[in-house]
KEVEX-835454 format. One line per 8 residues: their letters; for each residue x negated, y negated, z of C-alpha. Coordinates in steps of 0.5 Angstrom, whole numbers. Layout:
a = X/Y/Z | ... $
***
This chain:
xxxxxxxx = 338/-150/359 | 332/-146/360 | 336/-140/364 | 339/-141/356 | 332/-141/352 | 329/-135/356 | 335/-131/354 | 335/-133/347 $
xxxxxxxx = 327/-132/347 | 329/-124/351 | 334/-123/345 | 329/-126/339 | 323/-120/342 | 328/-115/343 | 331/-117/335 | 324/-117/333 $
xxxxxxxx = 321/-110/335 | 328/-107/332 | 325/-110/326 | 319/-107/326 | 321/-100/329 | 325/-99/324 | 320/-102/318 | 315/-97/322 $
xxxxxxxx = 321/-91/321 | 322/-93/314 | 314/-92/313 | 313/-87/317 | 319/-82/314 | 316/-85/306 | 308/-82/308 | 313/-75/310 $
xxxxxxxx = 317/-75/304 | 310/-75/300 | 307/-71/305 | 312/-65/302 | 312/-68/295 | 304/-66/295 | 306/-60/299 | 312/-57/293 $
xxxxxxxx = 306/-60/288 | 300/-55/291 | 304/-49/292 | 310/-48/286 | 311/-41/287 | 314/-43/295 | 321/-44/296 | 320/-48/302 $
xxxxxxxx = 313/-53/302 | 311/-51/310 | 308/-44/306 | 313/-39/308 | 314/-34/302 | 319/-31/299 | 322/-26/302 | 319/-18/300 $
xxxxxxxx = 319/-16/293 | 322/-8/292 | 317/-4/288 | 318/2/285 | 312/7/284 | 312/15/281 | 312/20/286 | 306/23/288 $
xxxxxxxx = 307/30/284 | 310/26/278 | 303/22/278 | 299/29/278 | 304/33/274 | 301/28/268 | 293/27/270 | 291/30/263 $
xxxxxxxx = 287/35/260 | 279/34/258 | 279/37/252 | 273/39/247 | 268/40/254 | 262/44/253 | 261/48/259 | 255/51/262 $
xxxxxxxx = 255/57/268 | 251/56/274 | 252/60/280 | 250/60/288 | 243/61/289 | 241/60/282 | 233/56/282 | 231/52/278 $
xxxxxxxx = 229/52/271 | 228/47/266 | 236/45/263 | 237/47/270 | 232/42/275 | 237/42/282 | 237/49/286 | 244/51/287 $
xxxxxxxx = 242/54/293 | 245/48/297 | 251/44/294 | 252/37/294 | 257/38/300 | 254/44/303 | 247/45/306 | 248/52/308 $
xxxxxxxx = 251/55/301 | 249/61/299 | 248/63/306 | 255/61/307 | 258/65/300 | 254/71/303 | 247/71/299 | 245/71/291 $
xxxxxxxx = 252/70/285 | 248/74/281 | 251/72/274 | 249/80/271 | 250/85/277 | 258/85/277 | 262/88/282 | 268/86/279 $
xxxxxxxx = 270/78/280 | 265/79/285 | 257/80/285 | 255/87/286 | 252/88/293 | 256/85/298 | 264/81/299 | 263/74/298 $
xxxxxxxx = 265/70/304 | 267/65/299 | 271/63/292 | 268/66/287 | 271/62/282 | 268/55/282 | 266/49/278 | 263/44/278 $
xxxxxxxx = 263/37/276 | 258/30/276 | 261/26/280 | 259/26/288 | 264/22/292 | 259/21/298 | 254/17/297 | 246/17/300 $
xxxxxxxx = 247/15/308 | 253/19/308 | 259/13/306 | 263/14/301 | 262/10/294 | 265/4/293 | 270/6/288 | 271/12/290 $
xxxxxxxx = 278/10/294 | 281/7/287 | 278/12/282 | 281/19/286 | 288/19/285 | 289/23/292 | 283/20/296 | 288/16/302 $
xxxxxxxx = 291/23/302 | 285/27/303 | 281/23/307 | 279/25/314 | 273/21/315 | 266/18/312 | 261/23/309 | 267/28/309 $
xxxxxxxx = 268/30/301 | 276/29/298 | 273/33/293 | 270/39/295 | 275/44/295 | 280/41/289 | 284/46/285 | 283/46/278 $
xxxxxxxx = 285/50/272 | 280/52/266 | 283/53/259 | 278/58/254 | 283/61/248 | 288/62/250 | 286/65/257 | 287/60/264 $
xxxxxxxx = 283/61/269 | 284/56/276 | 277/55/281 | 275/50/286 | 271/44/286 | 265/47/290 | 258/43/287 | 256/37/282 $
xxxxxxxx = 254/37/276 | 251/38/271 | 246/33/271 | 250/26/274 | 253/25/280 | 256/19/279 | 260/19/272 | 267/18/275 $
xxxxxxxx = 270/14/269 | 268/21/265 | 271/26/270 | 278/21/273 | 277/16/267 | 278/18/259 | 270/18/257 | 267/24/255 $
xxxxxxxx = 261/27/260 | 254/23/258 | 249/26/253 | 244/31/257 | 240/38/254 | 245/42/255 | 250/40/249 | 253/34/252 $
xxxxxxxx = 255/39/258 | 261/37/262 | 262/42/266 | 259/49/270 | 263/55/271 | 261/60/277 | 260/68/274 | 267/70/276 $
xxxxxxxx = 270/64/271 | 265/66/266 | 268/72/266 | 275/71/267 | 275/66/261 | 270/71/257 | 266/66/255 | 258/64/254 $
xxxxxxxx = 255/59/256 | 255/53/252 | 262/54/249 | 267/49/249 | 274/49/254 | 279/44/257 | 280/43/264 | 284/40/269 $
xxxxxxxx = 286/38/276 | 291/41/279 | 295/42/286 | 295/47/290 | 302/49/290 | 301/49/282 | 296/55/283 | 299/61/281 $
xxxxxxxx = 297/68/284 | 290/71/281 | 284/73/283 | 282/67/286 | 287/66/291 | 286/67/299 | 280/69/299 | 279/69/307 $
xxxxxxxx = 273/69/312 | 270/75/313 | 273/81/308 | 273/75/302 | 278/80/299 | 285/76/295 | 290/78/298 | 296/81/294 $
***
């Protein structure tokens, strides 16, 4: 008889704890069960409540030569002419004996662009070691301590092409073609100016330049453009980025080190 009682107590314990196990699995499975409820509630845009996204969406983007074909032209700009070495006057307060990217510039063109002593394209006395076609334009992607201005990787639509580093402009260099009465003249992008240094929604945006002394000036020319367009001071003309490869042959192609001279 109690060989009989102790089994019956073995199997009541051990019915017993199967019931609790499985009440404890039924609650323990009711908490998951609300655990991924809560977690499909909080994250909608998942497929699965663990996190994973969804897998990679294709995106298509234009080519980069679409997306420089279409940057658009600055119409109605009034243009100023300024020149290497040029010192500074009232409506021009910076000496251009430097540039924005160049410290050396004028040592570096080979001396003085004089804007009314010509030698063709060129000033009269010697070859410039650089182009003689140049503008420039008043932005400056290269901020005071050498590091490039926060916006400038968003607002320059070749910034990550041409990037090589802080403190190296991506600007400098940059093609661009002025247009004046039927005349189209390319020149590289050596200086900023006029006046402003930072009117990026002007120059790659859809702002016209800033008021300043100078009409509103939105743009300066070197002699030898002044002179290819045939144009004075203070008038108005279109201008546009352009690639290199979208250059055609002229006066202001391949000027090379040492001679400067465009070669055929």
């Amino acid at each position: 008889m109690h060989l009989h009682r102790l089994a019956f107590g073995i199997t009541a314990v051990a019915l017993l704890g199967t019931a609790v196990g499985a009440r404890l699995s039924d609650r323990v499975s009711g908490a998951h069960e609300r655990f991924l409820d809560n977690r499909r509630a909080a994250l909608p845009a998942l497929s699965d409540p663990y996190g994973v996204p969804n897998s990679a969406r294709i995106v298509s983007e234009n080519s980069r030569e679409a997306m420089r074909d279409s940057l658009p032209w600055k119409r109605n700009v009034t243009a100023t002419v300024f020149w290497v070495g040029e010192l500074p006057t009232e409506n021009n307060p910076t000496p251009n004996t430097n540039s924005a990217w160049d410290q050396n510039w004028q040592e570096n063109f080979g001396g003085y662009d004089q804007p009314d002593r010509r030698n063709g394209w060129s000033p009269a006395g010697f070859s410039p070691q650089l182009n003689p076609f140049y503008i420039a334009l008043p932005y400056n992607d290269v901020a005071k301590g050498g590091v490039h201005r926060p916006e400038a990787s968003e607002v320059i639509p070749w910034f990550w092409e041409d990037y090589r580093g802080d403190g190296i402009s991506v600007c400098k260099g940059r093609w661009v073609a002025i247009h004046y009465e039927g005349r189209v003249c390319y020149a590289q992008w050596e200086d900023v100016g006029p006046f402003e240094v930072d009117h990026w929604q002007y120059v790659f945006g859809k702002e016209s330049p800033r008021a300043n002394r100078n009409k509103s000036a939105g743009i300066d020319l070197s002699p030898a453009v002044r002179d290819f367009l045939k144009l004075r001071s203070g008038e108005r003309v279109e201008w546009r980025f352009m690639e290199e490869r979208q250059v055609p042959s002229g006066p202001w192609r391949d000027w090379t080190g040492s001679l400067a001279l465009p070669q055929p």
